[in-house]
C-alpha positions as CSV (number, residue, x, y, z in Angstrom):
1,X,-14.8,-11.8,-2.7
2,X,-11.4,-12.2,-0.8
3,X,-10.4,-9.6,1.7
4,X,-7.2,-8.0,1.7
5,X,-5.6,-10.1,4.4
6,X,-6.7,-12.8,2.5
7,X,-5.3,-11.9,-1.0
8,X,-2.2,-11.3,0.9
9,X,-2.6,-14.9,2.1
10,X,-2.9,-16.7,-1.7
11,X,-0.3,-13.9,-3.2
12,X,2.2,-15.9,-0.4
13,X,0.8,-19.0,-1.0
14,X,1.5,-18.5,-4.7
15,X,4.6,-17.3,-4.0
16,X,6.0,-20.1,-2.2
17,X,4.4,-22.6,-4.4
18,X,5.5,-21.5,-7.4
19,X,7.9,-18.0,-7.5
20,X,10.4,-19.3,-5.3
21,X,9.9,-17.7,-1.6
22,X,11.3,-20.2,1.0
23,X,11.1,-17.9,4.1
24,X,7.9,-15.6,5.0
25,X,8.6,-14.4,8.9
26,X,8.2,-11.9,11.3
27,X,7.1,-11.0,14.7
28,X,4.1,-13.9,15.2
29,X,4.1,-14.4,11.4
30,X,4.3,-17.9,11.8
31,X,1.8,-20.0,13.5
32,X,-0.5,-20.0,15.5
33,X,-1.5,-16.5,14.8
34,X,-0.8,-16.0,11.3
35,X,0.3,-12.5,11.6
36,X,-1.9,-9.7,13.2
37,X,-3.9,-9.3,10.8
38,X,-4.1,-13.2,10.0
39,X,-2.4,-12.8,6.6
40,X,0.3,-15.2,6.8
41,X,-2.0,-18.3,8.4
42,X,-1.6,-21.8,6.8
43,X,1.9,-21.1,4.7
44,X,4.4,-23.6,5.0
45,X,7.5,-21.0,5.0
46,X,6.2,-19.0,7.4
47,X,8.1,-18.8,11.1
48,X,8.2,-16.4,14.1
49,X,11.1,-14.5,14.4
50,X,12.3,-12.5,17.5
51,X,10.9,-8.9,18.5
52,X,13.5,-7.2,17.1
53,X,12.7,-5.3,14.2
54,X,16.2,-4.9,13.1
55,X,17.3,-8.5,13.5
56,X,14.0,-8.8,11.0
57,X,15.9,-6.7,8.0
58,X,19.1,-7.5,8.2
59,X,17.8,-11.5,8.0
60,X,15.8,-10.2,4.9
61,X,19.0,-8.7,3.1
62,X,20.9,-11.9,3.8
63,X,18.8,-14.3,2.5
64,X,18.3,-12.0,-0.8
65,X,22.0,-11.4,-1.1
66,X,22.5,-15.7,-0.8
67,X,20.0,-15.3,-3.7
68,X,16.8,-16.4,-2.1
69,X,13.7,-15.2,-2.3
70,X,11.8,-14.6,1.2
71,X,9.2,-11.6,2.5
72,X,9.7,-10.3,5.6
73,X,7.1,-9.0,7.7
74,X,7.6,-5.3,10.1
75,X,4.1,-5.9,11.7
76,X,3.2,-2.2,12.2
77,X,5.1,0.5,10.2
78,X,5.0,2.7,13.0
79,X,7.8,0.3,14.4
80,X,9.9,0.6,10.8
81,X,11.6,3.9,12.0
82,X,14.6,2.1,13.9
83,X,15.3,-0.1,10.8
84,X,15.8,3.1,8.7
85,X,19.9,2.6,8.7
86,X,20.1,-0.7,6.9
87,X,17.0,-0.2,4.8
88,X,18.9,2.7,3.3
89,X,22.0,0.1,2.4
90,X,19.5,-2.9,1.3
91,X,18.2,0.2,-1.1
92,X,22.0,1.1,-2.4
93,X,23.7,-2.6,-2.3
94,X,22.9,-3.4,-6.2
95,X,24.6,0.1,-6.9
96,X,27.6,0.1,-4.4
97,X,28.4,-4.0,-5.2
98,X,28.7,-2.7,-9.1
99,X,25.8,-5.0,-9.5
100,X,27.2,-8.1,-8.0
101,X,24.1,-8.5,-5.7
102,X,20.9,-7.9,-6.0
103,X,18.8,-7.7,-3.2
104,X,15.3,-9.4,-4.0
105,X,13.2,-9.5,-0.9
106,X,10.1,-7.9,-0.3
107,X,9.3,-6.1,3.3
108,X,5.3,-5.8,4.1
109,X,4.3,-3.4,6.6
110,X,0.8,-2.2,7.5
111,X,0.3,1.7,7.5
112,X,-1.5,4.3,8.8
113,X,-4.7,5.1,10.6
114,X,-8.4,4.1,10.7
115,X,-8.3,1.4,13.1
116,X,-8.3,4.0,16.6
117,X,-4.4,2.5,17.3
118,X,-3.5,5.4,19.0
119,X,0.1,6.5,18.5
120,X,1.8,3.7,18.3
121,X,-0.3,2.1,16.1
122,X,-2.0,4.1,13.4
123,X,1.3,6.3,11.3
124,X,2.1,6.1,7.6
125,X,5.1,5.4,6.2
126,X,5.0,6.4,2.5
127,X,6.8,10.0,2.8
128,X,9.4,8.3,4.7
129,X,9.6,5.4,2.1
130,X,9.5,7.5,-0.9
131,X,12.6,8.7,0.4
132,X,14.6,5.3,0.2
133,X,16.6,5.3,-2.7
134,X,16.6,1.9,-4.6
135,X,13.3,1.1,-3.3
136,X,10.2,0.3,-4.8
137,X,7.5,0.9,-3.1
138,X,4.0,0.1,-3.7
139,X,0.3,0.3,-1.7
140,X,-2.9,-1.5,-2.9
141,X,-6.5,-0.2,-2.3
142,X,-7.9,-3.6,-3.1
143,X,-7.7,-6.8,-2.9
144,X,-7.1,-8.0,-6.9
145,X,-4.2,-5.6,-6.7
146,X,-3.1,-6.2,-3.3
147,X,-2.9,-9.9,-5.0
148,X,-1.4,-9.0,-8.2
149,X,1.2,-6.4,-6.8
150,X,2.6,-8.7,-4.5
151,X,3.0,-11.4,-7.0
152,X,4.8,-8.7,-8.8
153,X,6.8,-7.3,-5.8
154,X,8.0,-11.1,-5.1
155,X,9.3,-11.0,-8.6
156,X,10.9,-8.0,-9.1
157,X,15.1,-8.5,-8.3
158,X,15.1,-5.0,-6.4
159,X,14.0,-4.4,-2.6
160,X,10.1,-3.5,-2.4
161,X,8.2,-2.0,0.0
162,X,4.8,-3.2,0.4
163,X,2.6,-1.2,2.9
164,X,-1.1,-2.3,3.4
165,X,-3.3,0.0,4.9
166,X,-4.4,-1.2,7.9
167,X,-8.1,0.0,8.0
168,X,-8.4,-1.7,4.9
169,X,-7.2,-5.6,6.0
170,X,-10.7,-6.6,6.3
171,X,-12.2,-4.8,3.6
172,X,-13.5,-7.4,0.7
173,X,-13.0,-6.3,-2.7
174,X,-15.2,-6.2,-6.4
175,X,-13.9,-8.3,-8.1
176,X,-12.6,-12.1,-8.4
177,X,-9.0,-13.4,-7.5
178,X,-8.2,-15.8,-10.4
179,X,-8.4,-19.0,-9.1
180,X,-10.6,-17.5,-5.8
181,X,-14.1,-19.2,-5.5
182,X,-16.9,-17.2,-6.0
183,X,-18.3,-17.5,-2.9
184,X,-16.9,-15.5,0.5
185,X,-17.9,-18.8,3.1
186,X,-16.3,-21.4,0.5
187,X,-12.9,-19.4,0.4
188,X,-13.1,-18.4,4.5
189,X,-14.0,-21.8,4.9
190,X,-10.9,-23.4,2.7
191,X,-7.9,-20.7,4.3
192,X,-9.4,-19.0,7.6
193,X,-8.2,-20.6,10.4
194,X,-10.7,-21.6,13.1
195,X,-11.2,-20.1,16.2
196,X,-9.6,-21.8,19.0
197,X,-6.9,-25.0,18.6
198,X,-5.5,-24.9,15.4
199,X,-2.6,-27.3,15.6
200,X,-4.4,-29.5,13.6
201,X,-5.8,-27.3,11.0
202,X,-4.2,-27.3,7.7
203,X,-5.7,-24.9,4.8
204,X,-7.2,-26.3,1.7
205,X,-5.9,-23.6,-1.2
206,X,-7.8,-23.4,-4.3
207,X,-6.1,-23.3,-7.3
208,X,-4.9,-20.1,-8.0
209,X,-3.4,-18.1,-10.8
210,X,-0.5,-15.6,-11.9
211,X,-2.2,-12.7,-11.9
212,X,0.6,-9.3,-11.7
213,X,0.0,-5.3,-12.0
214,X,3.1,-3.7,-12.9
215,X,4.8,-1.7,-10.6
216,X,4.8,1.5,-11.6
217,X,1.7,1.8,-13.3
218,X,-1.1,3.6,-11.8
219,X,-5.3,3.1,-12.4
220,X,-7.9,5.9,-13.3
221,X,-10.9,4.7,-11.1
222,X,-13.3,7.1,-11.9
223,X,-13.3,9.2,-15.7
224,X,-13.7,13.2,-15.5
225,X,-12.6,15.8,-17.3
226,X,-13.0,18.5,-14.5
227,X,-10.1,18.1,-11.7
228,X,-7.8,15.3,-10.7
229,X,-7.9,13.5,-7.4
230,X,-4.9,11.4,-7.2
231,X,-4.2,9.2,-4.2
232,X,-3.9,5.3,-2.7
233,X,-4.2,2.9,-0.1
234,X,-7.8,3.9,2.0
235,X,-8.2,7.4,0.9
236,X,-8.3,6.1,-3.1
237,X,-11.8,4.8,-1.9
238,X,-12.9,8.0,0.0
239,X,-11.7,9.7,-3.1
240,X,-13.9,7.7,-5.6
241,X,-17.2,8.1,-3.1
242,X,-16.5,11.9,-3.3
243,X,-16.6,11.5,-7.0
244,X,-19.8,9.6,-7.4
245,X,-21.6,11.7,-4.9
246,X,-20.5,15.3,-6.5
247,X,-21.0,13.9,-10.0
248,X,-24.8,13.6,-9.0
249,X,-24.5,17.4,-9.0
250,X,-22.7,17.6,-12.1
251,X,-19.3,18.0,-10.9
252,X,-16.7,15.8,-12.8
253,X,-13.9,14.2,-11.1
254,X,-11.3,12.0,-12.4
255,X,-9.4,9.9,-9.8
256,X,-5.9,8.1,-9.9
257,X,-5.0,5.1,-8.0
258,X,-1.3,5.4,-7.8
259,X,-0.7,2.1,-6.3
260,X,3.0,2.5,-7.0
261,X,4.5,5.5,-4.6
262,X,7.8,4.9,-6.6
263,X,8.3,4.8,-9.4
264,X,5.0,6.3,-9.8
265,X,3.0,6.6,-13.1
266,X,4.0,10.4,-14.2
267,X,2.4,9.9,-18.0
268,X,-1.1,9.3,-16.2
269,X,-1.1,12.0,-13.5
270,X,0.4,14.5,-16.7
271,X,-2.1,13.0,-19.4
272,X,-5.2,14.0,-16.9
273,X,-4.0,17.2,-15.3
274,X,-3.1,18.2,-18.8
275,X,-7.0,17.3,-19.5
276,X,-9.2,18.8,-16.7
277,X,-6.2,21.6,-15.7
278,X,-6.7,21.3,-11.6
279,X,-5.6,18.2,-9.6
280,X,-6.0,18.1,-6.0
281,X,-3.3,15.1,-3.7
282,X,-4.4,12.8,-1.0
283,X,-3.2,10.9,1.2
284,X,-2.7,10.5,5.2
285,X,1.0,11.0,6.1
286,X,2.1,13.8,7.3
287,X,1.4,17.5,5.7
288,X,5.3,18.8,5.8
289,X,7.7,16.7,3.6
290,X,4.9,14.9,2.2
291,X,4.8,12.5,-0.6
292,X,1.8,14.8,-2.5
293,X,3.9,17.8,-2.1
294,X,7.0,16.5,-4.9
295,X,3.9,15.5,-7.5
296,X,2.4,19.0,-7.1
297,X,5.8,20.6,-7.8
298,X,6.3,18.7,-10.6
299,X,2.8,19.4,-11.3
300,X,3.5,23.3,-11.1
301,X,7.0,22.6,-12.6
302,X,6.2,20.9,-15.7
303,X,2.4,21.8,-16.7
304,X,2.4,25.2,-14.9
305,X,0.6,27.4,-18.3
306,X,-1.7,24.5,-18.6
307,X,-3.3,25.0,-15.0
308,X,-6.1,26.2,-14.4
309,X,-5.7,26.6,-10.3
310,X,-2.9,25.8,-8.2
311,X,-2.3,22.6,-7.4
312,X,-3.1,21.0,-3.7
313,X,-2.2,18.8,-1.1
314,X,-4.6,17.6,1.2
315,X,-2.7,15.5,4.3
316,X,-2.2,14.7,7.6
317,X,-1.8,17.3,10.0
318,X,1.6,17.7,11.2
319,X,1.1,16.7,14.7
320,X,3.3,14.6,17.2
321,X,0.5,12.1,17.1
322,X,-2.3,10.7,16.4
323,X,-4.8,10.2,19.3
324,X,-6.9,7.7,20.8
325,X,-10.4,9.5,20.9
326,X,-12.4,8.9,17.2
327,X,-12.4,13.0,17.3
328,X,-8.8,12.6,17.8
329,X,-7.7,10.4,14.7
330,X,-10.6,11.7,12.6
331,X,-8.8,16.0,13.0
332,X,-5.9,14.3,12.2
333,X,-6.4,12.7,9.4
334,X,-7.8,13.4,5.6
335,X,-11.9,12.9,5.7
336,X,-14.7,12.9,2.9
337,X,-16.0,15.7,4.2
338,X,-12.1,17.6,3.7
339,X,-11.9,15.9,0.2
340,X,-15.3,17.5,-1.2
341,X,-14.4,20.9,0.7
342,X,-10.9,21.3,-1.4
343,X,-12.2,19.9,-4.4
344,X,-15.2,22.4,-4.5
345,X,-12.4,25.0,-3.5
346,X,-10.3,24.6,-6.3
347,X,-12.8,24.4,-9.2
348,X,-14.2,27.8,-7.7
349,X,-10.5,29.4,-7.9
350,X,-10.3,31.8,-11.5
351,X,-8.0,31.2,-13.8
């Protein structure tokens, strides 16, 4: 099975091949690195640009407002912040031309922590991002819909954020690409780049296939009629282990992949909360102004005498940072061991 850095890879290669992208670039996007997390080796559009992440956007909004089609690469999002400015016009420029342009480029940046980056390296970006008016903005916990979102966001005629979680780059999925081979050293053999000199190395693509999740539409990963766990990105897999392991005791929890921030899939989050009555929101940016904090007020705002407990948050701590020490990152940020504690917590509240 591909990895996520990979299905980024072929969702590129796709794009370029058949969906119309003719520039893929950022900082060391290009070769010979192929991107820091080697997600952009082996693709013909692909070129360095200069550090300047600034230079990096406004390039991105004039090639879409020519009409073209590129994907343009911020390589850590905790470097995003001094782009905010003309991210907020690229967001508006459909609205404020009177429709005249569209602006159809995608940005990919990888978010948040799990990889012990230290402060510069390990923030999230999706409260900030939900925040962007005219934005899509969309985070996979997999690889088949890392795939078939970007295929999607390349698509789409509106501006998309696409942030990967960086702890989960290398993490292989369960199920097939269409078009992937089945086995891992066959496909790391055809598009991994060697080790070494790789000027003459030229990938061998399989022969891939359309394969698209709509934006906007969210996936119930585990069935329960008890509480709702609703996150994305990394913690949508620490939420489904919570689930399996407390539903060895009898405890059942349902869990919601968002993977669309915005617009997000209200119809699923209200047809399960209306079902088990509790629902409990994860994620790993910051606690204050968080992303989880709008759903549970619309939670409490909309299905308020169907609750059976308050709604909850569970996020990052609001802290300047996030620290280099494993003790460090791991305080900071949401863990199983947090998840289980809030969710036992809420089923024991009374109605």
């Amino acid at each position: 099975m591909a990895n996520m850095a990979q299905a980024i890879r072929m969702a590129l290669h796709y794009g370029e091949e058949n969906l119309g992208v003719k520039d893929i670039f950022g900082e060391d996007v290009g070769a010979p690195l192929g991107g820091a997390f080697t997600a952009t080796q082996g693709l013909k559009t692909a070129w360095n640009s200069p550090l300047d992440e600034r230079g990096i956007i406004g390039m991105a909004m004039g090639i879409a407002m020519a009409g073209e089609r590129c994907v343009a690469e911020i390589q850590f999002a905790d470097y995003i912040f001094n782009t905010i400015d003309l991210l907020k016009i690229a967001g508006n420029t459909h609205w404020v031309s009177n429709g005249q342009y569209s602006m159809p480029l995608v940005v990919i940046t990888p978010v948040g922590a799990g990889i012990r980056g230290s402060v510069y390296h390990s923030h999230s970006f999706d409260a900030w991002a939900s925040r962007l008016q005219g934005w899509k903005v969309v985070m996979p916990s997999n690889a088949l819909d890392c795939y078939g979102l970007l295929l999607s966001a390349i698509e789409d005629p509106n501006p998309i954020l696409f942030l990967q979680p960086k702890a989960l780059m290398r993490s292989r999925g369960e199920e097939l690409i269409p078009g992937e081979p089945e086995s891992e050293k066959e496909l790391k053999a055809m598009i991994d780049a060697p080790i070494g000199d790789r000027s003459k190395w030229k990938p061998k693509w399989p022969k891939l296939e359309k394969y698209t999740v709509p934006i906007g539409k969210g996936k119930i990963t585990r069935q329960g009629d008890q509480i709702t766990v609703v996150s994305c990105g990394r913690h949508l897999l620490l939420c489904n282990e919570v689930a399996d392991a407390l539903k060895q005791e009898g405890i059942s929890v349902e869990v919601i992949d968002l993977r669309s921030i915005y617009p997000y899939d209200w119809a699923m989050i209200k047809s399960s909360v209306q079902k088990t009555g509790r629902v409990l929101f994860v994620n790993e940016d910051t606690e204050v102004t968080n992303f989880g904090e709008h759903l549970a007020y619309r939670v409490t705002q909309e299905l308020f005498y169907q609750l059976l407990a308050r709604p909850r948050v569970l996020a990052g701590k609001n802290v300047p940072g996030i620290g280099l020490h494993p003790n460090l990152e791991d305080a900071t940020v949401p863990q199983k061991h947090e998840i289980e504690r809030d969710i036992r917590e809420i089923l024991a509240e009374v109605p």
